[in-house]
C-alpha positions in Angstrom: 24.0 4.8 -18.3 20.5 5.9 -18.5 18.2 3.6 -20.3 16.2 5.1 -23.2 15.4 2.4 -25.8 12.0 2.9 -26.2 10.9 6.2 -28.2 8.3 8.6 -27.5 5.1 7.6 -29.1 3.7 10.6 -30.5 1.8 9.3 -33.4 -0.2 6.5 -31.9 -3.6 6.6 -33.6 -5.6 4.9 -33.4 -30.3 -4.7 -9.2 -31.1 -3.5 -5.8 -28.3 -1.9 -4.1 -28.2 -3.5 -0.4 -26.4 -3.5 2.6 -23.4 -5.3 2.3 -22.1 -7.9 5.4 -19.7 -9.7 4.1 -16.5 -8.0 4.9 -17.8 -6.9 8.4 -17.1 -10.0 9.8 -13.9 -10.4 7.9 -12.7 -7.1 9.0 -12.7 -3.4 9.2 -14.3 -2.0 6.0 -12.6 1.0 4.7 -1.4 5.5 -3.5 -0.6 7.0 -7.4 2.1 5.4 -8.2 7.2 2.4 -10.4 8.8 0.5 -12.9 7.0 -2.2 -14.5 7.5 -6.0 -13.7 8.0 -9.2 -14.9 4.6 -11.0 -14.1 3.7 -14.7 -13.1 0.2 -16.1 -12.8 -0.4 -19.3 -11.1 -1.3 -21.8 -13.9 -5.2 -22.9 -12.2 -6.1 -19.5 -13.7 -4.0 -18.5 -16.7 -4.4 -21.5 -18.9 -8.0 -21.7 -18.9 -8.2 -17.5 -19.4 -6.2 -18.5 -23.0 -8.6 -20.6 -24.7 -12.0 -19.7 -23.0 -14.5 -17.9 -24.6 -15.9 -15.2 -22.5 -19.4 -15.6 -21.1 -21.5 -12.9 -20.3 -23.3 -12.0 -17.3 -23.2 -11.9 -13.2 -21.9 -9.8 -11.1 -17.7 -9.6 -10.2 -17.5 -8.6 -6.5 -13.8 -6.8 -6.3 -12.2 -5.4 -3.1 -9.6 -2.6 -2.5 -7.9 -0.9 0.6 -10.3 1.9 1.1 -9.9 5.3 1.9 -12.7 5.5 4.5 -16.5 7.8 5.0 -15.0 10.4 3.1 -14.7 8.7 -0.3 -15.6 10.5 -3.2 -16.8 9.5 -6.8 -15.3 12.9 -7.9 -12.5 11.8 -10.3 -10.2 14.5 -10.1 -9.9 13.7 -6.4 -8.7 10.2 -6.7 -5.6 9.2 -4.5 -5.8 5.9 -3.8 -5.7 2.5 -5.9 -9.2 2.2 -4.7 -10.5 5.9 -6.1 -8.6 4.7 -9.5 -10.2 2.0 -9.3 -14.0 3.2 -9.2 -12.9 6.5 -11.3 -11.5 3.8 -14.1 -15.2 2.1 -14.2 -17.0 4.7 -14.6 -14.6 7.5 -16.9 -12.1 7.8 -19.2 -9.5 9.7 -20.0 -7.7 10.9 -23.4 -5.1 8.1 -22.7 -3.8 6.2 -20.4 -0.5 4.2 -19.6 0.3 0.7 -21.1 2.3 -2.0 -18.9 5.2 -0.4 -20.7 4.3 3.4 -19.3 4.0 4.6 -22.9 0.8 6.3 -23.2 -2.0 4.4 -25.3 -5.2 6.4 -27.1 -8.6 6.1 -25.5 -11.1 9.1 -25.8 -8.3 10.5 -28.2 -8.0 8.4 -31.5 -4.7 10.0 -31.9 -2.2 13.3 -30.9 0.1 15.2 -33.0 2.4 18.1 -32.3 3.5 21.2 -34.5 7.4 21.5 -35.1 8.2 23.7 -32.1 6.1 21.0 -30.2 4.2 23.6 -28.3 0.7 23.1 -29.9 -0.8 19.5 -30.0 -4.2 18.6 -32.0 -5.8 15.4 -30.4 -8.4 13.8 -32.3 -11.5 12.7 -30.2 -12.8 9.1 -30.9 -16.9 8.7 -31.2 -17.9 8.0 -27.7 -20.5 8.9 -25.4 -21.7 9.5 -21.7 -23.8 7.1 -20.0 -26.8 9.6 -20.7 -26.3 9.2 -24.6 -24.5 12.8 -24.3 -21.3 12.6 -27.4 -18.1 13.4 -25.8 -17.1 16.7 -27.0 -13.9 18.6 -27.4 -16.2 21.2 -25.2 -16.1 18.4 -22.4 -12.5 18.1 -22.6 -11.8 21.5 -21.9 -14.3 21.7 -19.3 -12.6 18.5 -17.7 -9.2 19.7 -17.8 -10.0 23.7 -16.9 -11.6 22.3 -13.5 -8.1 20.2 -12.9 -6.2 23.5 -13.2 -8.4 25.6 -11.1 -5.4 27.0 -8.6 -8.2 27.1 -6.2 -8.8 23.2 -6.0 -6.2 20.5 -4.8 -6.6 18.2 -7.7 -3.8 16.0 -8.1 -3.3 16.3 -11.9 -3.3 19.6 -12.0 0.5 19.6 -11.6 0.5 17.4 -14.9 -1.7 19.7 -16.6 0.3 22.7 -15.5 1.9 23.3 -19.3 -0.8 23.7 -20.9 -2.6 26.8 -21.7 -6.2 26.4 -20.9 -6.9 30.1 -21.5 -5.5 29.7 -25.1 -6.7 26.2 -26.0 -9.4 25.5 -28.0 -12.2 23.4 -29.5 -11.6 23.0 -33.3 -14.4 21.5 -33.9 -16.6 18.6 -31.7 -14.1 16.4 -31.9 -10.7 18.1 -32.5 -8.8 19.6 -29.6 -6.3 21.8 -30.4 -3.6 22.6 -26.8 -1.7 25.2 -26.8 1.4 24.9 -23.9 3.2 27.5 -22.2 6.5 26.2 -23.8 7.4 23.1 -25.9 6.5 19.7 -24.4 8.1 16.4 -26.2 6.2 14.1 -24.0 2.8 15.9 -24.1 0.9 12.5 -24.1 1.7 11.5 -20.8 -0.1 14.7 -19.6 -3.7 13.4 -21.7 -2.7 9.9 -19.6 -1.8 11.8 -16.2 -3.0 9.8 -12.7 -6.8 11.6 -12.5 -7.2 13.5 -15.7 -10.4 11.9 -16.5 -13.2 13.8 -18.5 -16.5 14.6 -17.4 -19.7 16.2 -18.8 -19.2 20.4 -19.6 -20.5 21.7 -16.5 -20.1 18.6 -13.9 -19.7 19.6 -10.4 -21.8 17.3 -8.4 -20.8 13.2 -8.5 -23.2 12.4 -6.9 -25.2 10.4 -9.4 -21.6 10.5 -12.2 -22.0 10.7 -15.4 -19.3 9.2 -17.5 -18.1 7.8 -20.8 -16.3 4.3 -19.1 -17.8 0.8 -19.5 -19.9 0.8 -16.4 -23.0 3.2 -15.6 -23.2 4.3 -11.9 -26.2 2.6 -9.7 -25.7 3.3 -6.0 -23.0 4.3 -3.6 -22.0 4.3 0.5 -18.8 5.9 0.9 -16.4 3.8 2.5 -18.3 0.8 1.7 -19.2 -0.4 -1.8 -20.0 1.0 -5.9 -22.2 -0.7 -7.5 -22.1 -0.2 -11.2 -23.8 -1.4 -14.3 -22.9 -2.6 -17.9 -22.4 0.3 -20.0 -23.7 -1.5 -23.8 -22.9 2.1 -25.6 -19.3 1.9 -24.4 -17.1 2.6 -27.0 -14.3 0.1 -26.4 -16.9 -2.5 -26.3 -19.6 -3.4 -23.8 -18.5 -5.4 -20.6 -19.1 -8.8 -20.3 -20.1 -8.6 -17.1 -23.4 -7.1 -16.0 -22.7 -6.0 -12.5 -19.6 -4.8 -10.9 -18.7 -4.2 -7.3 -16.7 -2.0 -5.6 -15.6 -2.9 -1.9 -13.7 -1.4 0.6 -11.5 -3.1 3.6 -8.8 -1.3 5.1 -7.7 -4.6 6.8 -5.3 -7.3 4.4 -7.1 -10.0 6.5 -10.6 -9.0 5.7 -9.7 -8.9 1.8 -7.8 -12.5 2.1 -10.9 -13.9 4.1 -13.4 -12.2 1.7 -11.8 -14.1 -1.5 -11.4 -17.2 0.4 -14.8 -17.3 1.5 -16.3 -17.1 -1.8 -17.2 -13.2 -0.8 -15.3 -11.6 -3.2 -13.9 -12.4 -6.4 -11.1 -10.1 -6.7 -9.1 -8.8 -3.7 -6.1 -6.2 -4.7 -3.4 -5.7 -2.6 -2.4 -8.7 -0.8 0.7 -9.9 1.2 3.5 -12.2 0.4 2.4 -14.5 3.6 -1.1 -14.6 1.5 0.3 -15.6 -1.1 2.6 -18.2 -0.3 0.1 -20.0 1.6 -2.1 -20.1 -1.2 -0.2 -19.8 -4.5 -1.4 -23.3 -6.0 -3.7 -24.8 -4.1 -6.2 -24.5 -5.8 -8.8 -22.3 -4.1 -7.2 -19.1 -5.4 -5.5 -17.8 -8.3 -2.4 -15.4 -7.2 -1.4 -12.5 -9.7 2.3 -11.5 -9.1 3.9 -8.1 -10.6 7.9 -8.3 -10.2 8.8 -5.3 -8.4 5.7 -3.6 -9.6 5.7 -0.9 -6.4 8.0 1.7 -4.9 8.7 1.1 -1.5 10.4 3.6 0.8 10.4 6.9 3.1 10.0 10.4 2.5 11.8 12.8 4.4 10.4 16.6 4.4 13.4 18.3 3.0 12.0 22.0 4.3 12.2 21.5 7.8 14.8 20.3 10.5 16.7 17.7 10.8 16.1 17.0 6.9 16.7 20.3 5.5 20.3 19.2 6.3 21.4 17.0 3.0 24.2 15.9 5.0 21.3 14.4 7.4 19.5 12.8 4.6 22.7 11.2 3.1 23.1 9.8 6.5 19.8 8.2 6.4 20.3 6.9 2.8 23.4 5.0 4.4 21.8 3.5 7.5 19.2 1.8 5.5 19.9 -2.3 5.1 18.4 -2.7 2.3 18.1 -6.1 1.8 17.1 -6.5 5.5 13.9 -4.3 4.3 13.1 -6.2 1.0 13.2 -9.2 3.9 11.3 -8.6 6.4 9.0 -6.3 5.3 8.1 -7.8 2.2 8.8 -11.3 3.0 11.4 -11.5 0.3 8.8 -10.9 -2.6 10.4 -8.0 -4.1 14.3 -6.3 -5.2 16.4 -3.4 -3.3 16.2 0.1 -4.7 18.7 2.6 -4.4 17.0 5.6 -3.8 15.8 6.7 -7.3 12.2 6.0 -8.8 11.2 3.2 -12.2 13.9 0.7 -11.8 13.8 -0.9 -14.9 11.8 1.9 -16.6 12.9 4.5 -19.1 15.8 6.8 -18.2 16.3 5.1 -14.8 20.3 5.4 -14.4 21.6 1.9 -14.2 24.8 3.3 -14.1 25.1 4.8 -10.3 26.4 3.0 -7.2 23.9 0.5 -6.0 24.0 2.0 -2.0 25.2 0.1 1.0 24.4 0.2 4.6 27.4 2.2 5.9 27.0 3.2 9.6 30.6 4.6 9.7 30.2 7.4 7.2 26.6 8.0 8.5 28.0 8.8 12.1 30.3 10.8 10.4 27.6 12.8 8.1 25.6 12.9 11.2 28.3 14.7 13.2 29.1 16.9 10.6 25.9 18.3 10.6 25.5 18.0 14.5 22.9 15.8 14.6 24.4 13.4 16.8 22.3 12.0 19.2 19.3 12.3 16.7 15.8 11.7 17.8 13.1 11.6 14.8 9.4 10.3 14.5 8.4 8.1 11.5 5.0 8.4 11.0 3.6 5.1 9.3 0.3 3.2 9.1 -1.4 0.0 8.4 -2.5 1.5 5.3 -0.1 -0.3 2.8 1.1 -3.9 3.5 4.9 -4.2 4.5 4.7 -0.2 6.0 4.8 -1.0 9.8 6.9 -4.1 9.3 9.6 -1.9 7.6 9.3 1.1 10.4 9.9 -1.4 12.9 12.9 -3.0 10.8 14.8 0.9 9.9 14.0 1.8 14.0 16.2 -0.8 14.9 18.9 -0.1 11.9 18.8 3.5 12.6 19.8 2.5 16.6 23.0 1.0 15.1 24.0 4.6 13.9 22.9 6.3 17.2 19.5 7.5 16.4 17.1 7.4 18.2 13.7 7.0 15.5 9.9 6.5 17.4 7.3 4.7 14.9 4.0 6.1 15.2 1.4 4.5 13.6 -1.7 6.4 11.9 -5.0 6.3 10.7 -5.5 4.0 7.9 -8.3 6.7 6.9 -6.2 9.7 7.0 -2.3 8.6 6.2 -1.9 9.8 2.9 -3.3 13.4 3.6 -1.9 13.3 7.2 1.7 13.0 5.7 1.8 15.1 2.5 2.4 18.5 4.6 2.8 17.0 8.4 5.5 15.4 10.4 9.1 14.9 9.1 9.5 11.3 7.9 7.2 8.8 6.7 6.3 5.2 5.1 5.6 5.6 1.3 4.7 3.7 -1.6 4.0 4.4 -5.2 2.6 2.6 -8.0 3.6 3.0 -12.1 4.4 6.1 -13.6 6.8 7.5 -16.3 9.5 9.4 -14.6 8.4 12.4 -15.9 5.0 12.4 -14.5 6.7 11.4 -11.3 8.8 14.6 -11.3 5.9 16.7 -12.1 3.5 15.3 -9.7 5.5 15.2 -6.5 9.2 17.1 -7.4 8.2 20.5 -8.8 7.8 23.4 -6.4 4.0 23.8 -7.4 3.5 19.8 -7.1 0.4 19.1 -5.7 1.5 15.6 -4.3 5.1 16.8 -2.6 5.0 14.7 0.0 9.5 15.7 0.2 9.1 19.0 -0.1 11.0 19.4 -2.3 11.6 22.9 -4.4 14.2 24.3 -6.0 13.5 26.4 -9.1 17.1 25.4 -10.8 15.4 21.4 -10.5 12.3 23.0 -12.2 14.1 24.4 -14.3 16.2 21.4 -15.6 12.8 19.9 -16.1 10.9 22.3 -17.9 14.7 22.1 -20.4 13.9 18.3 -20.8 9.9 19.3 -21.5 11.2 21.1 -24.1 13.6 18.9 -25.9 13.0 17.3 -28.9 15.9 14.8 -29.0 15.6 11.5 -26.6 18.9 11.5 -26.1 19.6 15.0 -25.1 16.1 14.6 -22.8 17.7 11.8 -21.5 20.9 13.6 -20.5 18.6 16.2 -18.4 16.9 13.6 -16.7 20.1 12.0 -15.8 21.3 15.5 -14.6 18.0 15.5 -12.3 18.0 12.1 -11.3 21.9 12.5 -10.1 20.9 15.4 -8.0 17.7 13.5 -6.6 20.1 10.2 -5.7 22.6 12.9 -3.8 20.4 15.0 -2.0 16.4 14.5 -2.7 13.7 13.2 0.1 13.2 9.7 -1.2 14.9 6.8 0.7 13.7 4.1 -2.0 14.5 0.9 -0.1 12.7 -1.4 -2.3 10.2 -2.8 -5.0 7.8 -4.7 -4.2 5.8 -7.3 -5.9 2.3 -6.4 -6.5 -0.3 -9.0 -5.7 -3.4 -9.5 -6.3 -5.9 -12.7 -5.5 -8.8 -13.8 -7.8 -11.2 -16.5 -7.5 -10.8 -19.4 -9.7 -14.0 -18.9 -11.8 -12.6 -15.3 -12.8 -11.0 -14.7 -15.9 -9.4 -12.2 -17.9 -7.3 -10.6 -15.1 -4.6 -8.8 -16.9 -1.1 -10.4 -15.6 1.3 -7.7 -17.3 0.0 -5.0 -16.0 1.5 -2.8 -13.1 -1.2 -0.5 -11.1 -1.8 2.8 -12.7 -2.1 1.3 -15.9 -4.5 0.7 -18.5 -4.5 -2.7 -18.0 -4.8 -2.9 -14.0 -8.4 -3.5 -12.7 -9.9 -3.5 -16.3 -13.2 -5.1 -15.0 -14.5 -4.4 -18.1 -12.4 -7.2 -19.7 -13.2 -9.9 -17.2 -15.8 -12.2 -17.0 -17.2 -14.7 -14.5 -16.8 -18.9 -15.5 
């Protein structure tokens, strides 16, 4: 049975800049996104955050995986937690998602459909840039008409993709009024899409960005470090803090030894080992999201052996799940079975939880005469757990007769090496609502199809559920699509991890209920320094 308790919510209104050293010793310096968890927060930091009163000033030094020399401050170009990240600092967007994935105002005040639900009015709250610049309904169009340019690989612009830019239109300064290709019951999660961030009517160049989020941009070395200034016109409420920085280290070591050092004061993304050894002690405070992020492999549906469902069913059957969830992740996470937002809205509960079964994947392997398989898996230090679990599914996929060779990439590179190369490879994703996963990465024209995965009928029974009014019956499409996806589609989802992040014990305010991608994740500008 598919879960759909929640309802759609439609009628929500409402310094000098120097060279940085640090994580050079520690380390190298260098995805968009799950259900939502259960949190914990180790009590040296939580119980202090409740009754503190916030104190203003200083700088918060915070640390991400980066994406390497060619990082961008472009927010239509953001990819990576990192890019999110910086693009969340200095932007904002109509709306974003809450830890529950149901999209919250922010530049809008509110949203509101017609009857046939194919035109939406969103009301524009007062805000302004960083250069004192209102943010118009003008800048909104601008914003979103550069997304769908078919010419530019912008991730959102799949998520945009019903509306009609041409017809849309500025009511007045602050009144947007959309008009879509077809009806669209769940148009807010497009205003709250992974990238969809506004910018200034005319912006090309970022950069020196201009934006309307709660920090103003000061100075920038790709691949390094943002620095970024209290915005005090923000309209959400000036920062507390005065300075904010933006690090990058593509190592989990140079993050861990940043933090612990007294370097950093916020490292994202580290490992279960981390944060065993240090959950309590004292020195750290460990933020834990319960089986906050997809874990899994993608498997190029378009091209041999995987453009043989029989050979994909086969893979679904050699993985040991558990064995994954293990070793990969140290424990610190649950088993998936194959289908995206366990736990979420209109995840089906009611399917077969899958079991390694080596028997029937011979057999599906024979049938398709594939025996003897031999088949690269292309992964990379780039995510924590990815080459652990390579190394673990090599050896499980042996015990069915095939023959997989791990091949480990650049950290700088994975993500856009894998979305059109090779034929199987690590993946991860963070929060999003089903539907924005479908339209991001399972539509024919996705820009993010990392699977490959098109079929026009599949569009189809998405662009049905777009246009359903009724939860229930949306639910019953989604079911139909998520049925077909669990059968045949180019997700092996092994596992959800737990998403960690470290903090030093004079920061406060760290939200502990939020899963990445959401509103709540790295909001620096709610933090402040003890």
């Amino acid at each position: 049975m598919t879960r759909t308790t929640r309802m759609n919510r439609t009628d929500r209104t409402d310094r000098p800049f120097a060279r940085r050293t640090l994580l050079a010793a520690a380390g190298a310096l260098g995805l968009a996104a799950c259900a939502p968890g259960r949190p914990t927060r180790s009590a040296d930091t939580a119980s202090t955050a409740a009754v503190e009163v916030p104190r203003v000033g200083g700088r918060l030094r915070a640390v991400f995986a980066g994406g390497g020399a060619g990082t961008t401050l472009d927010p239509h170009l953001a990819n990576l937690f990192a890019d999110a990240a910086r693009a969340k600092a200095l932007y904002d967007k109509l709306a974003d998602f809450g830890s529950d994935l149901a999209a919250v105002p922010r530049l809008a005040r509110g949203w509101e459909p017609n009857a046939a639900l194919d035109t939406w009015t969103v009301r524009l709250r007062p805000a302004a840039f960083h250069d004192g610049r209102p943010v118009t309904a003008a800048d909104v169009l601008h914003s979103y008409r550069r997304i769908a340019d078919p010419q530019r690989a912008f991730r959102a612009r799949a998520s945009l993709e019903p509306i009609d830019l041409a017809a849309s239109r500025a009511v007045d300064a602050g009144t947007v009024e959309f008009r879509l290709k077809r009806p669209y019951a769940e148009f807010p999660n497009v205003l709250a899409a992974f990238g969809a961030y506004i910018v200034p009517e005319g912006t090309e160049s970022f950069d020196r960005p201009i934006g309307s989020g709660p920090f103003a941009f000061v100075a920038f070395e790709p691949g390094r470090s943002l620095l970024v200034r209290r915005f005090d016109g923000y309209w959400d409420g000036a920062p507390h803090l005065d300075e904010l920085e933006i690090l990058d280290a593509a190592e989990e070591s140079a993050r861990a030894n940043a933090l612990l050092a007294g370097q950093v004061e916020y490292a994202h993304e580290l490992t279960p080992a981390t944060a065993r050894a240090h959950q309590g002690s004292g020195r750290i405070g460990i933020v834990r999201l319960r089986g906050s992020a997809m874990q899994g492999f993608v498997m190029k549906t378009d091209r041999p052996p995987f453009d043989d469902p029989r050979v994909r069913q086969a893979f679904f059957l050699i993985a040991d799940r558990q064995e994954l969830v293990d070793g990969a992740l140290s424990g610190a996470g649950e088993i998936g079975n194959d289908l995206f937002g366990k736990g979420a809205q209109y995840y089906p509960d009611g399917l077969p939880q899958r079991r390694q079964d080596l028997g029937r994947a011979r057999a599906l392997l024979r049938e398709a005469g594939a025996e003897g398989l031999k088949v690269t898996l292309d992964t990379s230090p780039v995510a924590a757990g990815f080459v652990e679990a390579a190394g673990i599914f090599k050896e499980q996929a042996a015990r069915a007769g095939v023959t997989v060779e791990v091949r480990v990439g650049s950290k700088d590179t994975y993500w856009k090496d894998i979305l059109d190369g090779g034929v199987l490879a690590s993946y991860r994703s963070g929060a999003l609502p089903f539907e924005s996963h479908v339209s991001q990465r399972l539509l024919s024209d996705s820009t993010t199809n990392a699977s490959h995965w098109r079929h026009p009928d599949f569009d189809d029974l998405y662009t049905r559920a777009q246009s359903t009014a009724g939860q229930a019956d949306r639910a019953a499409l989604y079911e139909r699509m998520q049925r077909r996806l669990y059968d045949e589609g180019g997700f092996l989802i092994w596992g959800f991890a737990d998403w960690i992040v470290g903090t030093a014990s004079r920061l406060r305010g760290v939200g502990a209920q939020a899963p990445a991608n959401t509103l709540d994740w790295a909001r620096f500008d709610k933090v402040w320094l003890a």
